[in-house]
C-alpha positions in Angstrom: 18.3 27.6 44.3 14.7 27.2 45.1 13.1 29.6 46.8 10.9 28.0 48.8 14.4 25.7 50.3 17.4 28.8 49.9 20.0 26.5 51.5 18.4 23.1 49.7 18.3 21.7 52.9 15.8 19.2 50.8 18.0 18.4 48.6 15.9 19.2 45.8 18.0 21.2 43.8 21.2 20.6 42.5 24.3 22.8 41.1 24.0 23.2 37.7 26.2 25.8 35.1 25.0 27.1 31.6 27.5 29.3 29.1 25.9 30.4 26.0 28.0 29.1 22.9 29.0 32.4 20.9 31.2 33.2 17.9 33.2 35.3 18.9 34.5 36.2 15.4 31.8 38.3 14.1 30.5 41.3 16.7 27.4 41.0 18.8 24.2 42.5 17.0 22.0 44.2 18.9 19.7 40.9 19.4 22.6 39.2 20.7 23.8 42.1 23.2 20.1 41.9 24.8 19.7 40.3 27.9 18.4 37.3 28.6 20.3 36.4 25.3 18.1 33.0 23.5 20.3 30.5 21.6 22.7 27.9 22.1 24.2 26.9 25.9 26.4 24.3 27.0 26.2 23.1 30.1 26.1 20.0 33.0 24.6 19.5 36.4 24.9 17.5 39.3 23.7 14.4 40.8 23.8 13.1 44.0 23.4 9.6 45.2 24.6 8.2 48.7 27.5 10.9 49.5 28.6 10.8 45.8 28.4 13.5 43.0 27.9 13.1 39.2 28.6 15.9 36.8 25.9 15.2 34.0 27.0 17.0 30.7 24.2 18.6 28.6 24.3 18.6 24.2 22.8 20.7 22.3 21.2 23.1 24.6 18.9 25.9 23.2 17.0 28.1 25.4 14.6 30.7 24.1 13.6 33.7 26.3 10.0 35.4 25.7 9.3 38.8 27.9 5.5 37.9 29.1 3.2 40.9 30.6 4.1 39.9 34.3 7.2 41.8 33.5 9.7 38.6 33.4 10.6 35.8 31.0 9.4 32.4 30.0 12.1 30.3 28.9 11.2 27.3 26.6 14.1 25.2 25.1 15.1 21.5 24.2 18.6 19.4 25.1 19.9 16.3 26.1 22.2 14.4 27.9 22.8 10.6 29.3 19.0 10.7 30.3 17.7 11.2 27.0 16.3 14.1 25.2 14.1 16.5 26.3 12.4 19.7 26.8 12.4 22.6 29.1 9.9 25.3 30.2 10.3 27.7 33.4 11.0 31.3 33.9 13.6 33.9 34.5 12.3 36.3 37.3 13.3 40.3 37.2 15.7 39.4 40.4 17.8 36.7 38.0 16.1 33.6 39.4 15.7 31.2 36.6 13.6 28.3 37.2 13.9 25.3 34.7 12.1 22.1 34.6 13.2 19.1 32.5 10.5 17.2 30.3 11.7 13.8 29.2 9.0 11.8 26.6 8.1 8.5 27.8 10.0 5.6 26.8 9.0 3.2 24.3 8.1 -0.3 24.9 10.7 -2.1 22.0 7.2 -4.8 20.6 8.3 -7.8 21.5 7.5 -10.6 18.5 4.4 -12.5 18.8 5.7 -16.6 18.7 3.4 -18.4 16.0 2.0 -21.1 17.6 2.1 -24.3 16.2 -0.5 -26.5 14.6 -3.0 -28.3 17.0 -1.2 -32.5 17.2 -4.9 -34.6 18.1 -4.9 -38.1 19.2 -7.5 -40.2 17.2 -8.4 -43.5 18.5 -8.4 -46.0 15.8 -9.5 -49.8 15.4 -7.2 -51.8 13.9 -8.2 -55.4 14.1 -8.3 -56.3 17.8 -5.5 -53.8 19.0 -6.9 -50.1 19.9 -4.0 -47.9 17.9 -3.4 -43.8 18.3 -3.0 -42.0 15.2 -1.4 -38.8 15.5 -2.7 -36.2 13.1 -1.8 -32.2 12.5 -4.5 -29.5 12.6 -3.9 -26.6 10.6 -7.5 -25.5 9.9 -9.0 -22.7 12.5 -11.4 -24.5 14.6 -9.8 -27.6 14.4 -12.3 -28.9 11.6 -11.6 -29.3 7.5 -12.3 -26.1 5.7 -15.5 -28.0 4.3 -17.1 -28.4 7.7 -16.6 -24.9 8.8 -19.4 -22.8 8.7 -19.0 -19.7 5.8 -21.1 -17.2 7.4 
């Protein structure tokens, strides 16, 4: 919950759940039997959109926990779910509060391919006896002139 809203009257925060992923073959070392245990989670959350609820399911959760000198824990990780991938950073309070934020890259543009254009068609006026004829002639030189006239500096 966020403080600053306890009864997320704003709606800005929804349910979410996060079990860490343990073997439970081999015993706990004592890293493991620390609290805030790091390492892998699995986990979903929930989205709201007019009066109905989505249960978003999180891969490949890892949350890291580092005690700072304020006396709680910065938690840095990465995941992802039907969003996309991302990373996290927040922090894990003395009272239990964990605060999490979500950073999702930016999408990349997919290039779409330049069309070649093609070559310049000119209509040159011709003589042809008494009759005025219109040759039609292709351009493939830059500049519209022969390679010859173009200038080589």
């Amino acid at each position: 919950k966020i403080l600053a809203d306890p009864e997320n009257k704003l709606g800005e925060c929804g349910s979410f759940e996060y079990d860490q992923k343990t073997d439970c073959s081999n015993k706990p070392s004592a890293v493991e039997q620390t609290f805030p245990p790091s390492g892998r989670y699995s986990g979903s959350f929930i989205v709201s959109d007019a009066d109905v609820n989505k249960k978003v399911e999180e891969q490949d959760v890892v949350f890291n926990f580092v005690k700072n000198n304020e006396g709680y824990y910065n938690v840095k990780g990465r995941g992802s779910n039907a969003f996309g991938k991302y990373t996290t950073s927040g922090t894990l309070t003395k009272e239990g509060v964990i605060t999490i934020h979500r950073h999702y890259p930016k999408r990349k543009k997919k290039a779409v391919p330049q069309r070649k254009l093609p070559p310049t068609t000119k209509m040159v006026p011709t003589d042809v006896g008494e009759e005025k004829v219109a040759s039609i002639s292709h351009d493939d030189t830059p500049n519209g002139r022969p390679e010859s006239d173009q200038d080589s500096s």
